[in-house]
C-alpha positions as CSV (number, residue, x, y, z in Angstrom):
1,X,0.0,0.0,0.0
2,X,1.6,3.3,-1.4
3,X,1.7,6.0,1.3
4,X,-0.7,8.3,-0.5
5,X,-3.4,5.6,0.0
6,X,-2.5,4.7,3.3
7,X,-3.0,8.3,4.1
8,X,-6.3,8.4,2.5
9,X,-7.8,5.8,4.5
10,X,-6.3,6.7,7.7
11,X,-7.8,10.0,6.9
12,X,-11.1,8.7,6.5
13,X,-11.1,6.4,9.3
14,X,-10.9,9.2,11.2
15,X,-13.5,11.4,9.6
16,X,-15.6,8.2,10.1
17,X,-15.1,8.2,14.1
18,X,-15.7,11.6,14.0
19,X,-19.2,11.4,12.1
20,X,-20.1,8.4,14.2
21,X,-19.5,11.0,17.4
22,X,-21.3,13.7,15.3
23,X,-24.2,11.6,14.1
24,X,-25.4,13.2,11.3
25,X,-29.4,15.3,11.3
26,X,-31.1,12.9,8.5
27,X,-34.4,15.3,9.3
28,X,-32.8,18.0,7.2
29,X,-33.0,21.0,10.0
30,X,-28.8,20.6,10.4
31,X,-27.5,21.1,6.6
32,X,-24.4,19.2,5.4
33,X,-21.4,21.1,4.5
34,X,-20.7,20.6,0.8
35,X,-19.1,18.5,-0.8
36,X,-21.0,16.3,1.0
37,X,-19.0,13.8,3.1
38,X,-21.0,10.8,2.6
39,X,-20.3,11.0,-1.1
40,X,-16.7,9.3,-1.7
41,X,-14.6,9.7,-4.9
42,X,-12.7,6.0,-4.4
43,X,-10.9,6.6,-7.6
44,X,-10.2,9.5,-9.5
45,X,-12.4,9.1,-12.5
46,X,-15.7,9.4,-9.7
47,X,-14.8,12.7,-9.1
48,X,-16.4,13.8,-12.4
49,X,-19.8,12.1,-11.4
50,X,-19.6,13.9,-7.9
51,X,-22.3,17.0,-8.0
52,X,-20.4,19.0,-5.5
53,X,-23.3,21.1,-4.5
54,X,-25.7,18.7,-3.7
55,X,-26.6,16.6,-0.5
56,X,-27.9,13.3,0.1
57,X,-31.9,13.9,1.5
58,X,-33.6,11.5,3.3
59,X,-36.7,12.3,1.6
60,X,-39.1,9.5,3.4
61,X,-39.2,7.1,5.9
62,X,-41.2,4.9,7.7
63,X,-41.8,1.5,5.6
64,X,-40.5,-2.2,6.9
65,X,-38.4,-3.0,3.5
66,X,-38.5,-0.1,0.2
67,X,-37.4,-1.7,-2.8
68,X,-38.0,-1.6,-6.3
69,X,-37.9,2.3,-7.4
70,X,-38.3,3.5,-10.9
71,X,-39.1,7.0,-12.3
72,X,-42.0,7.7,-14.5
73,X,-41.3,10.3,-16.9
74,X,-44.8,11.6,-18.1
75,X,-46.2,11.1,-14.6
76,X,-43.0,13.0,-13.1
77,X,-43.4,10.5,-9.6
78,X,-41.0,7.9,-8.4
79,X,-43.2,4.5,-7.5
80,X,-41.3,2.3,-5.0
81,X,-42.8,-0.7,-2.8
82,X,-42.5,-1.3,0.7
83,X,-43.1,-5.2,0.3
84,X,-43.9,-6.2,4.2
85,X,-46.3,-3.5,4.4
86,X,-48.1,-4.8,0.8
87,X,-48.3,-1.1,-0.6
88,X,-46.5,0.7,-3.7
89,X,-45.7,4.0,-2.8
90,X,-45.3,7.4,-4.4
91,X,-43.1,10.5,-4.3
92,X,-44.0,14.0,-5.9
93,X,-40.7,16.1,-6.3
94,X,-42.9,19.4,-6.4
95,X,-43.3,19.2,-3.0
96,X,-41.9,16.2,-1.6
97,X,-45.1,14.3,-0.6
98,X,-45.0,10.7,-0.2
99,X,-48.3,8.7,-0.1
100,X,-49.5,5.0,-0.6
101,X,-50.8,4.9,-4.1
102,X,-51.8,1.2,-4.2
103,X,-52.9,-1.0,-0.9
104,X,-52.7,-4.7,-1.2
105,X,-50.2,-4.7,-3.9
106,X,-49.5,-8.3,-3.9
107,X,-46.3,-7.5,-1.9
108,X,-44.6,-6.4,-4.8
109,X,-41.1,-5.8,-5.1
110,X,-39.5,-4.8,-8.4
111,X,-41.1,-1.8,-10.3
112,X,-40.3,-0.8,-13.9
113,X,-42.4,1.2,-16.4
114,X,-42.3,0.4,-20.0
115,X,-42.4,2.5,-23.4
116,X,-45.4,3.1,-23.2
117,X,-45.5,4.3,-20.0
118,X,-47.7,1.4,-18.1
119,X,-46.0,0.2,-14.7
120,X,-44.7,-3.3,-14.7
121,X,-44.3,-5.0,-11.5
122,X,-43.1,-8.2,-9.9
123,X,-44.9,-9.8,-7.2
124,X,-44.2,-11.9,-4.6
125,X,-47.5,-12.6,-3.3
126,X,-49.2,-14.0,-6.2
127,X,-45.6,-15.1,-7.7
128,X,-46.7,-13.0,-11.1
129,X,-45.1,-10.2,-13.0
130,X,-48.1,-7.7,-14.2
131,X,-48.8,-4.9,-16.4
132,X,-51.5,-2.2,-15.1
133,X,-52.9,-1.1,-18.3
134,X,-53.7,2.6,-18.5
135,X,-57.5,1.8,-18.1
136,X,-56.4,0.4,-14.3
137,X,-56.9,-3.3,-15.1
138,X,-54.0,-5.5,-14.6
139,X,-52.8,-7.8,-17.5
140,X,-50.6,-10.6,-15.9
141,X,-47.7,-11.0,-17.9
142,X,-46.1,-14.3,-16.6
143,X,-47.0,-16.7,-13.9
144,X,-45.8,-20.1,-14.8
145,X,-43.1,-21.3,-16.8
146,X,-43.0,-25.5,-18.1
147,X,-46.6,-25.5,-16.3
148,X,-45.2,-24.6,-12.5
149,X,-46.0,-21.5,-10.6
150,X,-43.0,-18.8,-10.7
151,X,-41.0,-18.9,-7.5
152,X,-41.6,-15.4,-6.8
153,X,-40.2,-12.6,-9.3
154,X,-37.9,-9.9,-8.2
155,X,-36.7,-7.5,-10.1
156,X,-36.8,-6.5,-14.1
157,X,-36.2,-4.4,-16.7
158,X,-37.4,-3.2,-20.4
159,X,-35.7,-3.7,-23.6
160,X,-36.7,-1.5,-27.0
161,X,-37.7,-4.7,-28.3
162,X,-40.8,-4.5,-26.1
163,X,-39.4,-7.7,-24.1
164,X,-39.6,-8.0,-20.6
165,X,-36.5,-9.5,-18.5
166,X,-36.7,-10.4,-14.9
167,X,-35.6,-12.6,-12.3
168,X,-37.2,-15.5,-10.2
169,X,-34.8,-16.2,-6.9
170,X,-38.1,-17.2,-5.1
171,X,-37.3,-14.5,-1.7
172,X,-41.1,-13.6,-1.4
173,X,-42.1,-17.5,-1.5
174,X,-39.5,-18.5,1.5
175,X,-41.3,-16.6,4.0
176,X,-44.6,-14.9,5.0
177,X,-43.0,-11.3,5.7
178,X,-42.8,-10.6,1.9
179,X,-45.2,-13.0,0.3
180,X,-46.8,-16.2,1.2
181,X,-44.5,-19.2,2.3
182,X,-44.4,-21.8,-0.2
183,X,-42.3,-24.4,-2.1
184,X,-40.0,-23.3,-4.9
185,X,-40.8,-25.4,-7.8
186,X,-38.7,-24.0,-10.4
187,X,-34.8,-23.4,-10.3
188,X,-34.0,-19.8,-9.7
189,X,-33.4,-18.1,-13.2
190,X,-33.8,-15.3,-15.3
191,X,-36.4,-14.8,-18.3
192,X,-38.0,-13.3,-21.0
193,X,-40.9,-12.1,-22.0
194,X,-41.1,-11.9,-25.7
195,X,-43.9,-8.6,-27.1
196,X,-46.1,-11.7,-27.9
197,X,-46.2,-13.3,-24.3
198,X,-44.0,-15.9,-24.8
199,X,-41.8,-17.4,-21.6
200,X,-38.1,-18.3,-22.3
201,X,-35.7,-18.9,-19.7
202,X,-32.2,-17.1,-20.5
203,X,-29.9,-18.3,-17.8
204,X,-30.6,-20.0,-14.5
205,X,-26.4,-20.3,-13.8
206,X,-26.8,-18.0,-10.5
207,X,-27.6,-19.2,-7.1
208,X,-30.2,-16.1,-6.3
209,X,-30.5,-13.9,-9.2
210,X,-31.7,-10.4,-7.8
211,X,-31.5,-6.7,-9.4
212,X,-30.3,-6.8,-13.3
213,X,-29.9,-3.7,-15.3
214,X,-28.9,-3.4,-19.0
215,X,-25.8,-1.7,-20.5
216,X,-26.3,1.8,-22.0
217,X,-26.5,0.5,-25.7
218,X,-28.4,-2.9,-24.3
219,X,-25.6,-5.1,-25.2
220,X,-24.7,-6.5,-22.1
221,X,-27.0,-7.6,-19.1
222,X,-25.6,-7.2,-15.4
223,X,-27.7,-9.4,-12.8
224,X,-27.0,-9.7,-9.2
225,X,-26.4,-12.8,-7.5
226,X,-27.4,-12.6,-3.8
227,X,-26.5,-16.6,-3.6
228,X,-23.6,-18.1,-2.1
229,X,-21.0,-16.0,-5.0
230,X,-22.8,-12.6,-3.7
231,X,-21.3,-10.9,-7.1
232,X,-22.9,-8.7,-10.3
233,X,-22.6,-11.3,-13.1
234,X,-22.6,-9.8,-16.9
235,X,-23.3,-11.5,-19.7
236,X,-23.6,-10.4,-23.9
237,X,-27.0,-10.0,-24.8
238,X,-27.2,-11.7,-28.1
239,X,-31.1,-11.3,-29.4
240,X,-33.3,-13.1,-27.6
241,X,-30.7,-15.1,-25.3
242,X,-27.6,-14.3,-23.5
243,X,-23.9,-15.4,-23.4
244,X,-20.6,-15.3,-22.5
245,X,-21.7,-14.9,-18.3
246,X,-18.8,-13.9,-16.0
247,X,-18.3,-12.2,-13.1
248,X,-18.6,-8.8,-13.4
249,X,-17.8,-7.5,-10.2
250,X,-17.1,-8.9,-6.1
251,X,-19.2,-6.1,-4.2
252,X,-16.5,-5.9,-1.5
253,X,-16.2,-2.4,-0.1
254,X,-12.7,-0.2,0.1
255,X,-13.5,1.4,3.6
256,X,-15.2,-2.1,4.8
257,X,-16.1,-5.4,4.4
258,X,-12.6,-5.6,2.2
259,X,-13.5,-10.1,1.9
260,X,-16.5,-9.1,0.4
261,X,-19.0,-10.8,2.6
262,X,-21.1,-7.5,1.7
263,X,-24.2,-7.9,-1.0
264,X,-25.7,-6.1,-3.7
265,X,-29.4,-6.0,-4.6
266,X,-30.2,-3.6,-7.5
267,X,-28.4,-2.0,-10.1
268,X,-28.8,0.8,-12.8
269,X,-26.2,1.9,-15.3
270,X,-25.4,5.7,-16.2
271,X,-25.1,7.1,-19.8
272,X,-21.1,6.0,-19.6
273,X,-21.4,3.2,-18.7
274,X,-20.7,2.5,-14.8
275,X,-22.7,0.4,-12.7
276,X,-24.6,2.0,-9.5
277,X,-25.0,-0.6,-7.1
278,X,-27.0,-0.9,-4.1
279,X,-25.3,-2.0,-1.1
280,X,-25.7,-3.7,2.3
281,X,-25.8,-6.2,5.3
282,X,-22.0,-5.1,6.8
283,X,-22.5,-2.1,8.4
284,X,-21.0,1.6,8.3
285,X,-18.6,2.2,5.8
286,X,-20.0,-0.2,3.5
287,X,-24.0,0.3,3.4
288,X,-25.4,2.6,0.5
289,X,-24.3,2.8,-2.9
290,X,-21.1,1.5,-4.7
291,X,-20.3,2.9,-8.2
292,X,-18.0,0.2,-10.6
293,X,-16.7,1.6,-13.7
294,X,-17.0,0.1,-17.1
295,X,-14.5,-2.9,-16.3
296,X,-16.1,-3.5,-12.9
297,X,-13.5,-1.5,-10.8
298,X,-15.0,0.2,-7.4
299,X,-14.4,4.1,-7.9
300,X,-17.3,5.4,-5.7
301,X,-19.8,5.0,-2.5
302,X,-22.5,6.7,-1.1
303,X,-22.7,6.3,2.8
304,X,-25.7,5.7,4.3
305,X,-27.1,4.6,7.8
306,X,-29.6,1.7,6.4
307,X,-28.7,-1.2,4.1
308,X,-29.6,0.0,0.7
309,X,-32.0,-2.1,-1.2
310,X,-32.2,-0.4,-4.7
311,X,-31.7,2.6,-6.9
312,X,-32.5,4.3,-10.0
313,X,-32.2,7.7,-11.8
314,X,-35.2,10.1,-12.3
315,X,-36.3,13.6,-12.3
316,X,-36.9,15.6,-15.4
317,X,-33.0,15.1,-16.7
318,X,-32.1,11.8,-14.8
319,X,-29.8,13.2,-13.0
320,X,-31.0,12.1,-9.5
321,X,-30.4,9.4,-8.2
322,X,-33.2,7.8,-5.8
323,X,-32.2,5.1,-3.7
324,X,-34.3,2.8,-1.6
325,X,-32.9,1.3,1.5
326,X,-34.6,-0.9,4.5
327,X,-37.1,2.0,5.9
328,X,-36.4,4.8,4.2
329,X,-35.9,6.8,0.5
330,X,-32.8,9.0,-0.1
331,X,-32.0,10.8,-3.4
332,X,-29.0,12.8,-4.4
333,X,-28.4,15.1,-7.4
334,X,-25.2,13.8,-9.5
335,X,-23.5,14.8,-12.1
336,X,-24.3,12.2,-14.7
337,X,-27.8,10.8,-16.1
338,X,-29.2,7.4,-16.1
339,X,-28.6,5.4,-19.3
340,X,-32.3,4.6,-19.2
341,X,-36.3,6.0,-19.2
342,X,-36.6,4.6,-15.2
């Protein structure tokens, strides 16, 4: 370790102490000095993404377990679940107000909205991914696959194609917090849902596979694997299948958790390319948000004081990123945009 480094993190380890003995006001009264601490340039090139003149809020909080944000553009509102509590909430930036927009919600987790603006979701409940059509009924979009009832769909995103792509690790069916307790029929795996409603399974070569995001020109896939590996997997998208899977990324943090015991959940890509990943189950100094550039090297984290469970980019130029994370929603301004529509 060169002694610039060493420095570094002997400097921060002591700015950590320091913040632990000065906890900071998440309510908002007590303003941060700026840059704001809790946003880390790891690596030079993170610097550039950093807006210097913007905090982290703590916009909401509140829920048992926030997940699945994603921004819809017409609607200008951020939709997010809180999965124990079996409501999909919203968020208004005009004036910050934060209400349940749908009750019994089939404890759904993942959210995504697709080019034609209708909210897809993935729920754990009823082990279904569903459309709500802009009429208010629901169009279920996949519930079986080889005749079996999904394990329990997590998390999922759009392609231009019109095709769906989402994950089935089964989390909602292994317990009665997020879901309804059942057997797992299928093996955990990742599909497809052609524009003609067609099932096809794309890869089931990861132990849990959680939050996936596609590459800026939809090349590559990233999915996280919460299993046994805990990694971000990437793999070439090649029409309707995928190949060429490796790791991507080990989501072991700089300032902690340096064996990479640490997890990701869900992941969003900016318009160059790096990976935004939530980040969580170790403790200060690791929980929020770590940023991987292009070839999977750490170069950023947002600290914050929950385990982060997702993130995505919204607001009118998606430039803010919203991040949900055990009870509570955080956003901060940065100075890039989100490679995608939510």
């Amino acid at each position: 370790m060169n002694s610039n480094r060493r420095t570094f993190l002997t400097s921060f380890a002591v700015s950590a102490a320091t913040t632990t003995l000065l906890a900071r006001d998440w309510s908002g009264k007590t303003p941060e000095r700026y840059p704001d601490p809790d946003v880390i340039a790891l690596d030079p090139a993170f610097e550039k993404l950093i807006q210097g003149n913007a905090p982290i809020r703590r916009l909401h909080t509140g829920m048992l377990w926030a997940e699945g944000p994603a921004w819809n553009g017409s609607g200008n509102y951020l939709v997010f679940s809180d999965i124990p509590n079996n409501a999909q909430m919203r968020y208004l930036p005009e004036d910050g107000h934060v209400s349940v927009m749908r009750n019994n919600a089939n404890n759904s987790n993942g959210n995504t909205f697709d080019l034609q603006g209708r909210q897809i979701s993935f729920e754990h409940g009823t082990r279904r991914v569903v459309r709500y059509e802009l009429d208010g009924k629901i169009t279920v979009l996949a519930e079986k696959f080889d005749g079996k009832p999904l394990n329990a769909p997590n998390d999922g995103a759009v392609h231009p194609d019109g095709s769906i792509w989402f994950t089935d690790p089964g989390y909602g069916s292994m317990m009665d917090y997020e879901g309804n307790k059942g057997e797992l029929l299928l093996k955990e795996a990742v599909y497809r849902i052609d524009p003609g409603g067609e099932i096809t399974k794309v890869t089931e070569d990861l132990t849990k596979p959680n939050g996936l995001c596609f590459s800026p020109d939809y090349k590559k896939l990233y999915i996280v694997d919460t299993g046994a590996p805990k990694n971000i997997r990437v793999y070439d998208v090649d029409g309707a299948s995928l190949k060429n899977g490796k790791v991507f990324a080990t989501n072991k943090g700089q300032l902690a958790d340096p064996k990479g015991k640490g997890n990701s959940d869900g992941v969003r890509c900016d318009i160059e390319g790096n990976l935004w990943a939530s980040a969580g189950w170790i403790g200060d100094g690791y929980d929020g948000v770590h940023v991987f550039n292009p070839e999977g090297k750490l170069i950023g984290f947002i600290k914050l004081p929950e385990t982060a469970s997702n993130v995505c980019f919204g607001g009118q130029k998606r430039n803010r990123l919203f991040i949900t994370a055990s009870q509570s929603l955080y956003s901060v301004y940065v100075n890039t945009r989100g490679a995608h529509h939510c």
